[in-house]
C-alpha positions, 0 to 999 in steps of 0.5 A, spaced: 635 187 299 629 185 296 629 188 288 623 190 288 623 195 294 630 198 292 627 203 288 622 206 293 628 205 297 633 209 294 628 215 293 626 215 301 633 216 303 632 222 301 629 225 307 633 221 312 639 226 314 645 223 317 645 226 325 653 226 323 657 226 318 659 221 313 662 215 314 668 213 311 664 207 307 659 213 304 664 215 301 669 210 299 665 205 296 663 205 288 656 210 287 650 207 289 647 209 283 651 208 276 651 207 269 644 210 269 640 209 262 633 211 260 630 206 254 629 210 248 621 210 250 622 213 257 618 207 260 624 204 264 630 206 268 638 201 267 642 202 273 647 200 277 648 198 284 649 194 290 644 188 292 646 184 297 654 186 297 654 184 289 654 190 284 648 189 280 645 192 274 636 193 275 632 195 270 626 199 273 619 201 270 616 208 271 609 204 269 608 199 274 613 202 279 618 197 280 624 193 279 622 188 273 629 185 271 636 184 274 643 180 273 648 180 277 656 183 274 660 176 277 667 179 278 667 182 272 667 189 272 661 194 269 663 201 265 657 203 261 650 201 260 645 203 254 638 201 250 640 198 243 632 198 243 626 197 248 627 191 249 634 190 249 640 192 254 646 192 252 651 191 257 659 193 256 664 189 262 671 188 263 676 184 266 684 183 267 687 177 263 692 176 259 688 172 252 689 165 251 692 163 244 694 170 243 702 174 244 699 179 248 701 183 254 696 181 261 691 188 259 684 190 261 679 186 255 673 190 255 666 186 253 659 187 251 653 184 252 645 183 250 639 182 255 633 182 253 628 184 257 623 179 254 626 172 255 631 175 260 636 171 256 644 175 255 648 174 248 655 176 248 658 178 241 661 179 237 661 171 237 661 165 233 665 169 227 672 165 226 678 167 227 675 172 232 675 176 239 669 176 243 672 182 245 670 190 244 675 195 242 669 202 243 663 203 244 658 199 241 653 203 236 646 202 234 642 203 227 635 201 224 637 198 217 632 195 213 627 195 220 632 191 223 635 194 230 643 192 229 648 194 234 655 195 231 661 193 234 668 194 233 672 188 235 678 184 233 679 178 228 686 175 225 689 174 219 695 170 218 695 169 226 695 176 226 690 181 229 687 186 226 681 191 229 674 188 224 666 192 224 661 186 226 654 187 226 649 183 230 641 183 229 638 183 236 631 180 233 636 173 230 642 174 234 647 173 229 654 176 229 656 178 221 664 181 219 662 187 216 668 189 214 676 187 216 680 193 217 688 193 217 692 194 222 692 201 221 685 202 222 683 205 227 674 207 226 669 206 222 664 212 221 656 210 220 651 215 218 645 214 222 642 207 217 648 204 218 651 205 212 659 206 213 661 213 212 668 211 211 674 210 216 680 214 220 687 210 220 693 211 223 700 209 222 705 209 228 711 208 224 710 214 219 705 217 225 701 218 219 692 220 221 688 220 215 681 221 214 678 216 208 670 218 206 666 212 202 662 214 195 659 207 193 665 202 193 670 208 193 674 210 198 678 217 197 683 220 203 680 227 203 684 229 209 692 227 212 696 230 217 703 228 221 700 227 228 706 224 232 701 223 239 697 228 239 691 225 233 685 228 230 679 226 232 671 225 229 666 229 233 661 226 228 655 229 223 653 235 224 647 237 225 645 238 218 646 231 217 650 232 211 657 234 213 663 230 218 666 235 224 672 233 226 679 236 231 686 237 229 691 239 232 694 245 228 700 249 230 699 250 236 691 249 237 686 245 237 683 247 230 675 245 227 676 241 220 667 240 216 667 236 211 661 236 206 660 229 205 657 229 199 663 232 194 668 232 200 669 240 200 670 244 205 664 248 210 665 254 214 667 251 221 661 250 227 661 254 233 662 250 238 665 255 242 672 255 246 675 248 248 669 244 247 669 238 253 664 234 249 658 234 244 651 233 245 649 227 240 641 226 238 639 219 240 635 218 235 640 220 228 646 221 232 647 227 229 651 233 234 646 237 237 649 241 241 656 242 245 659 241 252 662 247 255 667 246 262 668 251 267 665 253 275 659 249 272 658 244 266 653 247 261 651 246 254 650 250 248 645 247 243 645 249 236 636 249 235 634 255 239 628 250 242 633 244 245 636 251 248 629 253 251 628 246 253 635 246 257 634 252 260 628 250 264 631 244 266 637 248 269 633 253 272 630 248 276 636 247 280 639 254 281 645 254 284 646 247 283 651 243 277 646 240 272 649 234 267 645 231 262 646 223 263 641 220 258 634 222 255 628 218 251 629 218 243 625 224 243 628 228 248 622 229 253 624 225 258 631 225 261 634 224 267 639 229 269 645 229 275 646 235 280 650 237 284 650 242 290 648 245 296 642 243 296 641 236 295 648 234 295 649 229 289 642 226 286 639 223 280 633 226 277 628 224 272 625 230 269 618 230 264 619 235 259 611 235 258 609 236 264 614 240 267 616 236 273 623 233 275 622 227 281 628 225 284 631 218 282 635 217 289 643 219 291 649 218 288 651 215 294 647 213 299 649 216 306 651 222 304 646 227 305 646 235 302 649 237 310 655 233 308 657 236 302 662 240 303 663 247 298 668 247 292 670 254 288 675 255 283 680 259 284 686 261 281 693 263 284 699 264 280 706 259 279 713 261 281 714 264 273 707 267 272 703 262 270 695 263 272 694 255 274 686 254 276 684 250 282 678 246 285 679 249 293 674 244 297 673 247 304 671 243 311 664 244 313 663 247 320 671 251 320 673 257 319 677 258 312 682 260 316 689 255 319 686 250 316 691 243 315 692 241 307 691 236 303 693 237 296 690 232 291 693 233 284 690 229 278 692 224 274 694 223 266 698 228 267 693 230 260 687 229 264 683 235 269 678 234 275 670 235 274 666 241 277 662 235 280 662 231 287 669 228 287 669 222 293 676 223 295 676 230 296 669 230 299 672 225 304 678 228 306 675 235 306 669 231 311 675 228 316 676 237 317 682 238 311 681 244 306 683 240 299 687 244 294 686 240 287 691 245 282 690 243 274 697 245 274 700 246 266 700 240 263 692 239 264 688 239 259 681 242 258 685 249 259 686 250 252 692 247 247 697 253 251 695 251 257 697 244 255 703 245 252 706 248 258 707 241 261 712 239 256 718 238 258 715 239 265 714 232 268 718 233 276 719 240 274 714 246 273 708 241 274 711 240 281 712 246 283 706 249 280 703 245 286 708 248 292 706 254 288 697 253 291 700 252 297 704 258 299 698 262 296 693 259 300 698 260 306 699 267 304 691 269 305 691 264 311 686 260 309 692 254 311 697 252 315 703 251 311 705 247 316 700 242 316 700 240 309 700 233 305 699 231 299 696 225 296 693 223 289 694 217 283 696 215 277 700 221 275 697 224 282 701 219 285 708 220 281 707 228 284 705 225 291 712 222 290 716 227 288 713 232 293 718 229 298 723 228 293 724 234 288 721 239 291 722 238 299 720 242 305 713 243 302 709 236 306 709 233 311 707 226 309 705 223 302 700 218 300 702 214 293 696 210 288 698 206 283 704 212 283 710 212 278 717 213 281 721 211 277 720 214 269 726 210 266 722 204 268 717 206 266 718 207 259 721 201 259 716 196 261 712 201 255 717 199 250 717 191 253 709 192 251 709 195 245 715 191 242 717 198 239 722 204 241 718 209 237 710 208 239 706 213 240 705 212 249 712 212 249 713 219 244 707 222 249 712 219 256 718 222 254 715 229 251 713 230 258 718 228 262 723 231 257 727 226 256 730 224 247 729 216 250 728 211 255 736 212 257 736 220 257 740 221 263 734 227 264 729 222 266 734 220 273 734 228 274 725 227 276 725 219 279 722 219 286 725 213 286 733 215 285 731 220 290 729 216 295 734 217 300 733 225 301 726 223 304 725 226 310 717 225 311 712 218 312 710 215 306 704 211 304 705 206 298 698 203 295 697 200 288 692 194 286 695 187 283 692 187 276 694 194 274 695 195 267 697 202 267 702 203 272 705 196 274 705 194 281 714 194 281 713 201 281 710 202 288 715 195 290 721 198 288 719 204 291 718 200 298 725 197 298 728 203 296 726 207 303 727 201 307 734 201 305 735 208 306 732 207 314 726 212 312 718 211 314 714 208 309 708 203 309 706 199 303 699 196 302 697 191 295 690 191 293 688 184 291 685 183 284 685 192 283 686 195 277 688 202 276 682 205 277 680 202 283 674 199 279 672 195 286 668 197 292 672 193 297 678 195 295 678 203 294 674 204 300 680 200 303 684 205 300 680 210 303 681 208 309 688 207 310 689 214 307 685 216 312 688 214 317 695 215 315 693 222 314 690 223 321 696 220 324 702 224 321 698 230 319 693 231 325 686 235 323 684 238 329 
């Protein structure tokens, strides 16, 4: 595909309809459109797509209308995109490796670069400082200091052979790399006001499982805020819309409790109204100051605290009724924005809105080859568990079919302290286009749903965070929107652990489970947690076993939930797919699975994915997975 006419591509896709539904390669393949950022004076257009078989980062400008740059990813894999300045575009990639020279385990390294639009040259920093990593450990930052555009970068550097987190600096004009500062190995941020000056750092001390908070006035630095946080930490949200007070989260009894800090002389404000259960903030590109706050529920929506921003907001919503709108990148003075929605109408599309004249023109679909007709409908429901508990859930029904008997793929999410979003989802979207309802519960434990929610899910692992997933089938069973008989489950991550343990700890629900990336065997787990870290108190382990119930990796209890220990007990097919450079959930845990059924005479098929990390990052291998699930669903779970 020639760059030039991709744009102009995109957008006419638009009034092409499918004649029938989808293919599967719509769906599995990674989005057509990704990683969109708009440069800070609304004169081009960053993205990420596929040209020629190959994910590719273009540059478009609205002047002249077409593509004016383009670079290839190669193999490694792209995660965000965004504009230090008009002219350079910062690129941030990651790969699986294991460091050279350094004792550390085979992990994902996240690296950033600089393109300019200009020489069309790339610069990787942080470099050419000794006794450094070229790699990033958060995203990088932009200030204007002295006149100077300087992208600020959190990295790595040694000392005594050590490693210790480090705050680099880097002048895109001269392209040079400066250690600002050298933390310690208890640094875990540092804070920047809007000129680049430090505000100060938050630290963290695993041993002591110790947060602290340390504000600088000049040279000095004071500890104005400490707090026990044994896995759950404080966060910084940022500076306030006021510019002169810091706005972070504790966790405090139970709650999630909004500490405001006034920056000149340490003393405590009254907190801002960010609402219940923020998802997010709303940051000024320009100050990266918090404007406004990120609200989740049916539709994602945003409060801002200016009555004008509001105003502005409200009429780029109510251009889109019905439809879910998110704001995914804006100019510096926030007139023109290019916004994400989903629904009905359009299915899934980006569209650039000019704010002056009133106007939004569709950019092109997320995916290609999914039209509007494609795209099945989603509600929130909620049904309650055995014990009570209201559990909310994503109910995605197939097009073209009465809500009544229909198969059922239950598709819980990963974490287990994660959530599913009000928004296209692939996987569901694929499943419900094959003819099946998908039931996605965010069972207890979820997060998103308020500290008590979240909570529910200690001690819970394999427990009543799997029953509270038979419990949404037997509601949608009961109001007849489903046949309890033809119900699978499938999911990753954690997902995959339930698929797992649907069959094994809660049996007689499903007649075959698909597992990705899934952990069956917790003790093993947390074992090769413990082999990472070096340590038997950490705080991923303290996370693990809180959930699962257990006192340590050798608690008997953590027999009592393995799919894995369970494995003879299995009384339907299972599918097993895992990526080979999965870091997250090693590859062993689907290995041994395997070998475990196999001796037990059960059903089950195995299938690797080559060069895959956990969060299927490829488009070969995720639609890979996609279609195996498919094809195993249909094969033992009939939609028709």
């Amino acid at each position: 595909m020639r760059l030039g006419r991709l744009f102009s591509g995109i957008v006419l896709i638009l009034s092409t309809a499918a004649a029938q539904g989808a293919p599967l390669e719509a769906y599995g393949q990674l989005p057509t459109l990704d990683n969109l950022a708009i440069s800070p004076d609304g004169k081009n257009l960053a993205f990420s797509t596929d040209v020629d078989g190959k994910r590719t980062v273009l540059i478009h400008s609205f002047a002249d209308n077409k593509i004016i740059a383009g670079l290839k990813t190669g193999t490694q894999k792209l995660r965000d995109l965004s504009w230090a300045d008009n002219d350079h575009l910062l690129i941030t990639q990651s790969t699986t490796a294991a460091a050279i020279g350094v004792i550390a385990p085979r992990s994902e390294y996240y690296l950033t670069q600089s393109f300019s639009l200009t020489t069309k040259q790339q610069t990787g920093f942080p470099s050419g400082v000794e006794d450094s990593m070229n790699v990033v450990l958060r995203a990088p930052q932009c200030r204007t200091v002295d006149g100077h555009r300087i992208v600020f970068l959190v990295g790595v550097t040694f000392v005594n052979n050590n490693g210790v987190p480090a705050l680099f600096s880097f002048n895109l004009e001269s392209n040079h790399t400066k250690l600002v500062e050298r933390g310690t190995k208890y640094t875990d941020n540092w804070l920047l006001d809007q000129n680049g000056r430090i505000l100060g750092t938050t630290e963290y001390d695993d041993k002591e499982r110790r947060w602290s908070l340390h504000i600088r006035h000049g040279s000095d630095s004071t500890e104005v805020f400490t707090t026990t946080a044994p896995i759950e930490s404080p966060y910084v949200l940022g500076v306030g819309p006021d510019g002169t007070s810091l706005i972070f989260m504790v966790p405090q009894n139970g709650e999630i409790v909004q500490k405001r800090l006034n920056l000149a002389d340490d003393s405590w404000l009254a907190p801002l109204d960010l609402g219940r259960n923020p998802a997010g903030v709303v940051r000024d590109p320009v100050s990266d100051r918090i404007i406004g706050t990120v609200r989740l529920g049916v539709a994602t929506s945003y409060v801002f605290f200016d009555q004008a921003d509001q105003a502005a907001w409200n009429g780029v919503v109510q251009a889109f009724p019905g439809e879910n709108v998110q704001l995914v990148s804006s100019s510096d003075d926030r007139r023109t924005v290019v916004v994400r929605v989903d629904g009905a109408k359009d299915g899934a599309i980006y569209h650039l809105v000019d704010m002056n004249a009133h106007r939004a023109s569709p950019i092109g679909p997320v995916y290609q080859g999914i039209a509007a007709g494609d795209v099945a409908a989603v509600k929130l429901i909620r049904y309650q568990a055995a014990d009570g508990r209201w559990i909310p859930a994503y109910l995605t029904l197939p097009n073209n079919r009465a809500p009544k008997g229909l198969p059922l793929i239950v598709l819980p999410h990963g974490g287990p302290a994660a959530r599913d979003m009000p928004e296209f989802d692939w996987w569901s979207q694929a499943l419900a286009s094959r003819g099946y309802a998908v039931l996605q519960p965010q069972f207890r434990g979820s997060d998103g749903f308020g500290w008590e929610h979240l909570a529910a899910g200690f001690g819970e692992w394999g427990r009543k965070m799997q029953t509270d997933l038979s419990d949404g089938v037997r509601f949608l069973a009961a109001d007849g929107t489903i046949d309890a008989k033809r119900v699978c489950i499938a999911g990753a991550s954690y997902g995959g652990y339930a698929a797992l343990a649907g069959p094994t700890l809660d049996p007689g629900i499903y007649r075959c489970a698909v597992s990705v990336s899934g952990v069956s065997d917790p003790h093993d787990m947390l074992e090769w947690q413990l082999d990472r870290a070096h340590t038997s108190d950490n705080r991923a382990l303290r996370f693990w076993t809180r959930f699962m119930g257990a006192q340590n990796i050798d608690d008997p209890k953590l027999q009592e939930i393995s799919p894995l220990a369970h494995a003879a007990s299995v009384g339907i097919p299972i599918l097993l797919i895992h990526g080979k450079d999965d870091t997250v959930v090693p590859i062993d845990q689907s290995e041994e699975m395997e070998r475990a059924l196999r001796r037990a005479g059960k059903t089950v098929t195995f299938i690797t994915l080559d060069g895959e990390d956990h969060w299927l990052s490829k488009s070969v291998t995720r639609l890979q997975m996609l279609q195996a699930t498919v094809a195993f669903l249909e094969a033992n779970n009939p939609p028709n």
